[in-house]
Each structure stands twice: as structure tokens, then as C-alpha cells.
DSSP file (Angstrom, degrees, kcal/mol; ACC not computed):
  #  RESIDUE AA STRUCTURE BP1 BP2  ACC     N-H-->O    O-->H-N    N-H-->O    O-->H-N    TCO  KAPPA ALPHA  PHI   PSI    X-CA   Y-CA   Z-CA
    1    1 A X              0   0    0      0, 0.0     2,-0.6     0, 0.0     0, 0.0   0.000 360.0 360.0 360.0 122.4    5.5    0.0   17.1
    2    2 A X        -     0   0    0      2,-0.0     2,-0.1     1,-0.0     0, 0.0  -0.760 360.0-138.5-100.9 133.8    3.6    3.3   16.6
    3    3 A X        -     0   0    0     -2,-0.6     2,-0.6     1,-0.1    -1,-0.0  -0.273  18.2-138.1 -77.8 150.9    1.0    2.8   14.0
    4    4 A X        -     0   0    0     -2,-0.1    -1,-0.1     1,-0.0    -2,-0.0  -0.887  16.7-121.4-113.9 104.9    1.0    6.0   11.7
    5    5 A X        -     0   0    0     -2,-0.6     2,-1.0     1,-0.1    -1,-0.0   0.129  18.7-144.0 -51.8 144.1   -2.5    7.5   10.5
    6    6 A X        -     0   0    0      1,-0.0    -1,-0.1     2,-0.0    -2,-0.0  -0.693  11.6-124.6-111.3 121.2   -3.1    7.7    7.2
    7    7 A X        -     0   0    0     -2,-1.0     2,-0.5     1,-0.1    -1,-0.0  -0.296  24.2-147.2 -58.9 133.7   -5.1   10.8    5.6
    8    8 A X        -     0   0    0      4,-0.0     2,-0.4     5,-0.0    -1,-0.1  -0.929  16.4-177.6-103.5 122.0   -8.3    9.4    3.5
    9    9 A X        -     0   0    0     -2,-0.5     4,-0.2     1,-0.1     5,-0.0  -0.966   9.1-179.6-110.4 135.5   -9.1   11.7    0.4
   10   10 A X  S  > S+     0   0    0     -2,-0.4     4,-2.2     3,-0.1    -1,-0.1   0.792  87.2  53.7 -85.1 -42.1  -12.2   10.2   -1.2
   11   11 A X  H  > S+     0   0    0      2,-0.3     4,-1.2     1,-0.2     5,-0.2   0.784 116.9  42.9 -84.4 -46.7  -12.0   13.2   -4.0
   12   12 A X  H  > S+     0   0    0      2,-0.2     4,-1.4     3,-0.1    -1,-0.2   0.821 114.0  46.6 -46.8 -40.3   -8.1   11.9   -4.6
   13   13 A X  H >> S+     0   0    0      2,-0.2     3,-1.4    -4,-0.2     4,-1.0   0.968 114.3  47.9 -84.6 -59.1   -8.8    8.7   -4.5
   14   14 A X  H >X S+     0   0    0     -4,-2.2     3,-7.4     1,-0.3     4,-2.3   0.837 117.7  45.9  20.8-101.2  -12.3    9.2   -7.2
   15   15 A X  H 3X S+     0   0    0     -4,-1.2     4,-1.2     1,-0.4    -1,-0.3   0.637 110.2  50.3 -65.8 -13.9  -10.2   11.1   -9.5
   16   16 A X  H <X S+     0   0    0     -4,-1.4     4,-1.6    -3,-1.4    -1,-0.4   0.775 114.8  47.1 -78.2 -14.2   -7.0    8.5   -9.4
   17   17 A X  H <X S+     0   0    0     -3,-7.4     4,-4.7    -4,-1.0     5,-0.3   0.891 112.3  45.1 -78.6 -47.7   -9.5    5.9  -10.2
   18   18 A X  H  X S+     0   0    0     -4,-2.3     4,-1.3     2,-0.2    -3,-0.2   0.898 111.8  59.8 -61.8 -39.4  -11.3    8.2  -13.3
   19   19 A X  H  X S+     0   0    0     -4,-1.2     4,-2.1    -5,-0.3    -1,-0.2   0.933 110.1  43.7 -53.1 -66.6   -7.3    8.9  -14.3
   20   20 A X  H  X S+     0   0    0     -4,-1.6     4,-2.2     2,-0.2     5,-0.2   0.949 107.7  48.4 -24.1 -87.9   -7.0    5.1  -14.7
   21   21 A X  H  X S+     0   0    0     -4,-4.7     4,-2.3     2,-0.2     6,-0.3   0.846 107.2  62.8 -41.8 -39.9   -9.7    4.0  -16.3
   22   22 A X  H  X>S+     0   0    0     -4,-1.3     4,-1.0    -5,-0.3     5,-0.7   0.960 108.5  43.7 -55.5 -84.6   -9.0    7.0  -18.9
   23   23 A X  H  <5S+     0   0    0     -4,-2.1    -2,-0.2     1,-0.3    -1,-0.2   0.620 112.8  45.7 -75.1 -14.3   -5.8    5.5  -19.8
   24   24 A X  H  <5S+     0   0    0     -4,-2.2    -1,-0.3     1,-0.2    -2,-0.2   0.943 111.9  52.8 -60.6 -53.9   -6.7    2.0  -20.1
   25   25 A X  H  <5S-     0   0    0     -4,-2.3    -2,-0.2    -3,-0.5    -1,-0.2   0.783 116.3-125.0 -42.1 -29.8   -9.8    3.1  -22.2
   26   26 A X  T  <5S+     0   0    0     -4,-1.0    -3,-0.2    -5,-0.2    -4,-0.1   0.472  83.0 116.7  68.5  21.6   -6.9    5.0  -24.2
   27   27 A X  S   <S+     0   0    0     -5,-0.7     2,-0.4    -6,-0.3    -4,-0.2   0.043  74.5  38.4-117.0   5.4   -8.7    8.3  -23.8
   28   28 A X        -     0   0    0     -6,-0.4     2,-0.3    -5,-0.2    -2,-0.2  -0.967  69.3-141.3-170.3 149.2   -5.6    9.7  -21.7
   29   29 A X        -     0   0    0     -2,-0.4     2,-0.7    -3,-0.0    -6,-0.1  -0.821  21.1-133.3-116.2 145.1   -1.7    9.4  -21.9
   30   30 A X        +     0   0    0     -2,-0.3     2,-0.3    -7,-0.1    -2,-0.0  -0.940  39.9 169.4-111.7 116.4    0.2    9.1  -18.3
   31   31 A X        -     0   0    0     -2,-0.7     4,-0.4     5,-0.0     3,-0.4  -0.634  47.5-114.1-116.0 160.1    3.1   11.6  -18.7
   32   32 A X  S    S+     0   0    0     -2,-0.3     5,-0.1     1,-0.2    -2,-0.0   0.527 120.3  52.6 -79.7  11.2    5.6   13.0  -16.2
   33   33 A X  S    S+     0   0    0      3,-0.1    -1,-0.2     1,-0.1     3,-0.1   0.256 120.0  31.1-129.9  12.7    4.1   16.3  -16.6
   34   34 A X  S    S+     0   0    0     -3,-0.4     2,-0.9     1,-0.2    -2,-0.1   0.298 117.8  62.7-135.8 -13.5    0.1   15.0  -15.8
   35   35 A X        -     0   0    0     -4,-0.4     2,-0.3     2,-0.0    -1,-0.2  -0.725  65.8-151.4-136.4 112.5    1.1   12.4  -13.6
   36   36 A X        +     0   0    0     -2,-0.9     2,-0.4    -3,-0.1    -3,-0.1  -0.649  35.7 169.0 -69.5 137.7    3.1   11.9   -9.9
   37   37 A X        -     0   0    0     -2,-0.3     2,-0.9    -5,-0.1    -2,-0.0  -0.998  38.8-127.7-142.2 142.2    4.4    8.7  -10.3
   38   38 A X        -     0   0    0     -2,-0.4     2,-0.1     2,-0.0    -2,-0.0  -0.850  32.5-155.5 -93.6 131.4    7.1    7.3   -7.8
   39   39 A X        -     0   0    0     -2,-0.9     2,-0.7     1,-0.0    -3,-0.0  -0.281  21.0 -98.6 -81.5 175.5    9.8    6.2  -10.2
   40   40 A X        -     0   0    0      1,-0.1    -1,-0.0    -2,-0.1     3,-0.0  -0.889  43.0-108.6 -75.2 112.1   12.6    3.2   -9.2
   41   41 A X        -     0   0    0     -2,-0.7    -1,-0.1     1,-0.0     0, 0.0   0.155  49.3 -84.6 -24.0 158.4   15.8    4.7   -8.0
   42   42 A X        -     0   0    0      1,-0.1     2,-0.5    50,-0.0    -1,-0.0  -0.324  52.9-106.6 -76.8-171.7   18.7    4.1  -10.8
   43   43 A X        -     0   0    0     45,-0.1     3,-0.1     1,-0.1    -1,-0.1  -0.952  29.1-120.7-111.4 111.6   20.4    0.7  -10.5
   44   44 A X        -     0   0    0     -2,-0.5     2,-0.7     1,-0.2    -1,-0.1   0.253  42.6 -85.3 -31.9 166.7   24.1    0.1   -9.0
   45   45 A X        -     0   0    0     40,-0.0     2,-0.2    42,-0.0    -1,-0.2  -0.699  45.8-136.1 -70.1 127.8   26.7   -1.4  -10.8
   46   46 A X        -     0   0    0     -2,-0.7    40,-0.2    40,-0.2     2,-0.1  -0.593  20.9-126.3 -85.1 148.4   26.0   -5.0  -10.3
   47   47 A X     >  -     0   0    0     -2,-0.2     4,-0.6    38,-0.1    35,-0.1  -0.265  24.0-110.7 -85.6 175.1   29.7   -7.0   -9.5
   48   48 A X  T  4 S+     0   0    0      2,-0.2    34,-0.1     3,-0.1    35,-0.1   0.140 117.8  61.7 -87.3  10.6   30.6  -10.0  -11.6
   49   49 A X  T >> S+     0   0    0      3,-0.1     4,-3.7     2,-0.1     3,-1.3   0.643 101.8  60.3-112.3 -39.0   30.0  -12.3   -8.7
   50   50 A X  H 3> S+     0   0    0      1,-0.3     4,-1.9     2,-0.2    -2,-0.2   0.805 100.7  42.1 -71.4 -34.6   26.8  -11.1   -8.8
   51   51 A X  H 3X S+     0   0    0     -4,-0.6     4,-0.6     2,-0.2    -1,-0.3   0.807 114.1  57.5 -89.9  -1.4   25.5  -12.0  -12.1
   52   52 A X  H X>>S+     0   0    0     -3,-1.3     4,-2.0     2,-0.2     3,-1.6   0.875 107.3  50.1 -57.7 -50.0   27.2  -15.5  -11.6
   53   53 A X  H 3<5S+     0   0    0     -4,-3.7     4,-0.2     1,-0.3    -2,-0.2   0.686 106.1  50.5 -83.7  -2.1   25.2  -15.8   -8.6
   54   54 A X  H 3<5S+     0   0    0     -4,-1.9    -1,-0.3    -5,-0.2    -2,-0.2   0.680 114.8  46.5 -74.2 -19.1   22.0  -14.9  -10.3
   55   55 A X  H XX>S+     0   0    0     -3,-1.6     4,-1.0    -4,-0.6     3,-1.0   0.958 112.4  50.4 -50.4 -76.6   23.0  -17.7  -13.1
   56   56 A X  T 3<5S+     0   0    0     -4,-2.0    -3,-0.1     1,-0.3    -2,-0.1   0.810 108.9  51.9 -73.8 -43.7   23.8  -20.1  -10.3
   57   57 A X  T 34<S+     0   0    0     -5,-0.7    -1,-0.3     1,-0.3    -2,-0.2   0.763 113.5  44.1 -75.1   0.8   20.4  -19.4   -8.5
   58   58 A X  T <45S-     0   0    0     -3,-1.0    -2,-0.3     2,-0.2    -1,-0.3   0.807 103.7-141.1-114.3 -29.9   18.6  -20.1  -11.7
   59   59 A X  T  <5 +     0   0    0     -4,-1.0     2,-0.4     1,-0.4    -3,-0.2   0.785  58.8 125.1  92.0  23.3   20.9  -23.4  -12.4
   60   60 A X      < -     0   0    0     -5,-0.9    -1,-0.4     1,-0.2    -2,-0.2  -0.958  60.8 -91.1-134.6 144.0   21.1  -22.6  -16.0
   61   61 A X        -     0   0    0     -2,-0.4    -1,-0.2    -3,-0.1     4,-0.2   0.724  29.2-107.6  -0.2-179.3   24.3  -22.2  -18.3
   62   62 A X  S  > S+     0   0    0      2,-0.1     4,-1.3     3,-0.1    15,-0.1   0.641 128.3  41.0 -62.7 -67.9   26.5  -19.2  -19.5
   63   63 A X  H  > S+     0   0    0      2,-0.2     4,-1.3     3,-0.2    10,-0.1   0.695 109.4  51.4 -16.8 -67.2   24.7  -19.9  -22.5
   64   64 A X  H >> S+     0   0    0      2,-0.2     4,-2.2     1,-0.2     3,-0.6   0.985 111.3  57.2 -74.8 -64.5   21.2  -20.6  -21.5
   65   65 A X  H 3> S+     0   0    0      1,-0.3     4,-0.6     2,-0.3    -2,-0.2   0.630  98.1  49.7 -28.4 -51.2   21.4  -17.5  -19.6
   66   66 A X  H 3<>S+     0   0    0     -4,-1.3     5,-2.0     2,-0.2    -1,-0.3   0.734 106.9  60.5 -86.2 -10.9   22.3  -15.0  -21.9
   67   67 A X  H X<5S+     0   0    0     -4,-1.3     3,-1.3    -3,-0.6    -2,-0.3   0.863 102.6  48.9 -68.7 -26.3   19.5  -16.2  -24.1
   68   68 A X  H 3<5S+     0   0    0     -4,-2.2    -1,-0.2     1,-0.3    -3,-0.2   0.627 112.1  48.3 -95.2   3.4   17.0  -15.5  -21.6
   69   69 A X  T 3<5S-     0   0    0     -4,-0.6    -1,-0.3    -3,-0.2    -2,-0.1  -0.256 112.6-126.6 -89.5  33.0   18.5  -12.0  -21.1
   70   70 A X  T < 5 +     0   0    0     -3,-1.3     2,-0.3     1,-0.1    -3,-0.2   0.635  65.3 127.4  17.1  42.0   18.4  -11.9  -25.0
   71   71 A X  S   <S-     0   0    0     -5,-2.0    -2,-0.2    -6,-0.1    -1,-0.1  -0.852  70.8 -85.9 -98.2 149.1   22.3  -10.9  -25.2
   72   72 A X        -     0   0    0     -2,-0.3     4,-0.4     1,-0.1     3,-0.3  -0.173  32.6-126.6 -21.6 111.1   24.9  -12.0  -26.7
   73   73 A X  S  > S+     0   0    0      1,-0.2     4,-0.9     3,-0.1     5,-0.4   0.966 117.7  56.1 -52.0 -39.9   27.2  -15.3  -24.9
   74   74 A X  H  > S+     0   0    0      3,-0.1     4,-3.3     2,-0.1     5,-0.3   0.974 106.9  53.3 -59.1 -49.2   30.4  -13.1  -25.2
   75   75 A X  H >> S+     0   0    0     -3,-0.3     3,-9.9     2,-0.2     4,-0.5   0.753 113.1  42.3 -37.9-106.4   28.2  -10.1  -22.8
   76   76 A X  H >4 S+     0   0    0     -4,-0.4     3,-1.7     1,-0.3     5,-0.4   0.366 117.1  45.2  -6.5 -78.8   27.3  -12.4  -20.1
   77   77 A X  H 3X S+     0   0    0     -4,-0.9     4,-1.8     1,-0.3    -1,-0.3   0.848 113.1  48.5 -40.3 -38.1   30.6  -14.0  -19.9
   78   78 A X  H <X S+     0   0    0     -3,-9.9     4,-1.2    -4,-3.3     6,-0.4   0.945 114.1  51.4 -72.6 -20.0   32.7  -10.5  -20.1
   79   79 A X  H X< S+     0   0    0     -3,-1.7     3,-6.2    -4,-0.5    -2,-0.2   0.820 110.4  46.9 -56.9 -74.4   30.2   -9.4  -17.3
   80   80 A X  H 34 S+     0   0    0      1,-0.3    -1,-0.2     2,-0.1    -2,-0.2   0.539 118.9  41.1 -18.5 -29.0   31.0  -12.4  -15.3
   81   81 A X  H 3< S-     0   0    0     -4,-1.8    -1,-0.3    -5,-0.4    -2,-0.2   0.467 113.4-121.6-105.9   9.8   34.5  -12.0  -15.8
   82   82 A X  S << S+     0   0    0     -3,-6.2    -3,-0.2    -4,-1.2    -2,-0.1   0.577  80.0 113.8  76.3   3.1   34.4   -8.6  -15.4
   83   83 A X  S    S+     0   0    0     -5,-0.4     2,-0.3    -6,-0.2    -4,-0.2   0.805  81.2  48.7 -90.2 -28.4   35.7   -7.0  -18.3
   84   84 A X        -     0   0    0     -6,-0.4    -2,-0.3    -8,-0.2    -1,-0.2  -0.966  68.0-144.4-109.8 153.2   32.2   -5.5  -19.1
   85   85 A X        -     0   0    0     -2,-0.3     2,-0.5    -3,-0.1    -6,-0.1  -0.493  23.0-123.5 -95.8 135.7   29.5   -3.6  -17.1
   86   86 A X        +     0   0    0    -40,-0.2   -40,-0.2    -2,-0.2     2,-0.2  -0.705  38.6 177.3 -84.0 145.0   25.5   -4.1  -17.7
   87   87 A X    >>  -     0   0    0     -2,-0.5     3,-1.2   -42,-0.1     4,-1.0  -0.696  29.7  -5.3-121.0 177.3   24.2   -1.3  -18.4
   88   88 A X  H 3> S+     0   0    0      1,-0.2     4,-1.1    -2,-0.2   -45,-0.1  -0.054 125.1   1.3  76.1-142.9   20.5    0.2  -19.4
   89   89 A X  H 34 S+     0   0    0      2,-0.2     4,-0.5     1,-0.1    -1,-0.2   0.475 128.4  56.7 -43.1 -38.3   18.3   -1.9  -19.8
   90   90 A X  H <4 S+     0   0    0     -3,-1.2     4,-0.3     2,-0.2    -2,-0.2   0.472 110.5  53.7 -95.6  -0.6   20.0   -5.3  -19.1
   91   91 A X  H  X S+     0   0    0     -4,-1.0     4,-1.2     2,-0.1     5,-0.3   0.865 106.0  48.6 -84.7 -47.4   20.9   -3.7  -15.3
   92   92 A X  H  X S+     0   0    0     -4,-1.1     4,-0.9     1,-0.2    -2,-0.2   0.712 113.6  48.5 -75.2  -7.3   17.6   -2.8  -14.5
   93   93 A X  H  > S+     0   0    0     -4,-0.5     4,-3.6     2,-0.2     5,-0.2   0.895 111.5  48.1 -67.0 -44.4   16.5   -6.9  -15.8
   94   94 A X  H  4 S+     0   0    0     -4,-0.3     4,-0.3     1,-0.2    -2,-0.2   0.732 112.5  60.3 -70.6  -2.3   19.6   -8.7  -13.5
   95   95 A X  H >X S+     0   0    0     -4,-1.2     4,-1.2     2,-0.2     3,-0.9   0.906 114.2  32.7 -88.7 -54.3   17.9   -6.0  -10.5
   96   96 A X  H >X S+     0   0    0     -4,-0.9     4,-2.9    -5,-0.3     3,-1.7   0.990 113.4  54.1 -64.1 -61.2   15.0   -7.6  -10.8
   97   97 A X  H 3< S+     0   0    0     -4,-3.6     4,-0.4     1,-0.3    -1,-0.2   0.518 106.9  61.3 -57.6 -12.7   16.2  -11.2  -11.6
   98   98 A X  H <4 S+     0   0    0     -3,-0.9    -1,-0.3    -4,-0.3    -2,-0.2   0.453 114.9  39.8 -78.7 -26.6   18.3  -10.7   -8.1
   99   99 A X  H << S+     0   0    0     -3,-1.7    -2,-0.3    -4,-1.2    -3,-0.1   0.936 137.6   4.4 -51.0 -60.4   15.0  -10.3   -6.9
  100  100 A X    ><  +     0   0    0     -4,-2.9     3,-4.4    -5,-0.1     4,-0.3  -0.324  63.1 174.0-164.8  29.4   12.9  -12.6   -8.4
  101  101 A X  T >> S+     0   0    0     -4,-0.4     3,-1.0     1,-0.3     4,-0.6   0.598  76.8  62.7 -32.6 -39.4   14.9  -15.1  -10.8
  102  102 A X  H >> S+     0   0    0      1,-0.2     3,-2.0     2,-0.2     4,-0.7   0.879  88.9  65.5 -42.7 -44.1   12.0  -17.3  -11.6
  103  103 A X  H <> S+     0   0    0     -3,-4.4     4,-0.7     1,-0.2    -1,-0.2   0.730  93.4  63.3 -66.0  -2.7   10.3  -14.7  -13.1
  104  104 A X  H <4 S+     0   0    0     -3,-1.0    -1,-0.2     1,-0.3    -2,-0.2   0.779 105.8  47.4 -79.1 -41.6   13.2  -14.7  -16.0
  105  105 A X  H << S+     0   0    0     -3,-2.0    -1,-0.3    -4,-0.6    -2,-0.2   0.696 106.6  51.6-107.5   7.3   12.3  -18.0  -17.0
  106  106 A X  H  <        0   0    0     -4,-0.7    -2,-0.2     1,-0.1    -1,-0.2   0.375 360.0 360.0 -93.3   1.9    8.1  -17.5  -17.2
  107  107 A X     <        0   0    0     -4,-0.7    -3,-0.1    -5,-0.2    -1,-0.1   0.667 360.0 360.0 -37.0 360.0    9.0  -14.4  -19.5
């Protein structure tokens, strides 16, 4: 495997640090229009097998389950069954929770 060098900016790396610290401090706002930021790519449509089988990996209810995605039990189930799509917000959770289901229940 050829290893790829990687350019060291000192004067990038200084002023991403000072960038930081500014917005933690609250002294600076991180905007798209001040700030490169790599964003996520959008999120497929997730299947209905799929949000079973993030349920199933987690071992918890219909029920149980849409509480800890704070929805509604009728949602979950019509996803599962397929008569509704997640959308928003509640796609970009079950992308993650296809990831990394544990983390769903130490919210």
C-alpha cells in the first residue's frame, strides 16, 4: 500500500485551533459562510426490514422503540410495515442507530 504524504500547515493548523477556542469561548459563531466544514451526505430511504432490524439488534419492543426515537407507536410500526417513510430528522437518528444502536439507549 502506498502511503500518501500529508502537507503540514502550522499557520492552518494555529488559526483552526484560535477558530475553536473562539467558539467555545462564545466569541465566534461557525457558519457556512466563515467555516469549511465537511457536511454528512443526505440519508437513503431506509427499507422497513431495516428499521425492524435495528429494533431486533437492540432487543427492545415496537413500543419501547419508538419511545426511544421519541415518536409516536403508530410511526414505527407504519415504517416497519412500510406504509410510511422516516424522514428528517428521525432518518438521520435510525443512520446512525444502524451504526451504533447502543448509543440510542445511553441517550
Amino acid at each position: 500500500m502506498k502511503k500518501k504524504d500529508i502537507a503540514f500547515n502550522a499557520e492552518e493548523l494555529v488559526k483552526t485551533v484560535e477558530e475553536t477556542r473562539d467558539h467555545l469561548l462564545g466569541r465566534r459563531r461557525i457558519t457556512m459562510r466563515t467555516t469549511d466544514l465537511e457536511l454528512p451526505a443526505p440519508v437513503e430511504r431506509i427499507k422497513p426490514a431495516e428499521v425492524a432490524a435495528i429494533r431486533n439488534r437492540l432487543k427492545v419492543s415496537q413500543t419501547v422503540f419508538a419511545r426511544i426515537l421519541n415518536v409516536p407507536t403508530v410511526t414505527e410500526v407504519s415504517w416497519e410495515k412500510g406504509r410510511r417513510h422516516p424522514s428528517g430528522a428521525a432518518l438521520r437518528l435510525l443512520q446512525i442507530a444502524r451504526k451504533h444502536p447502543r448509543i440510542l439507549l445511553e441517550a
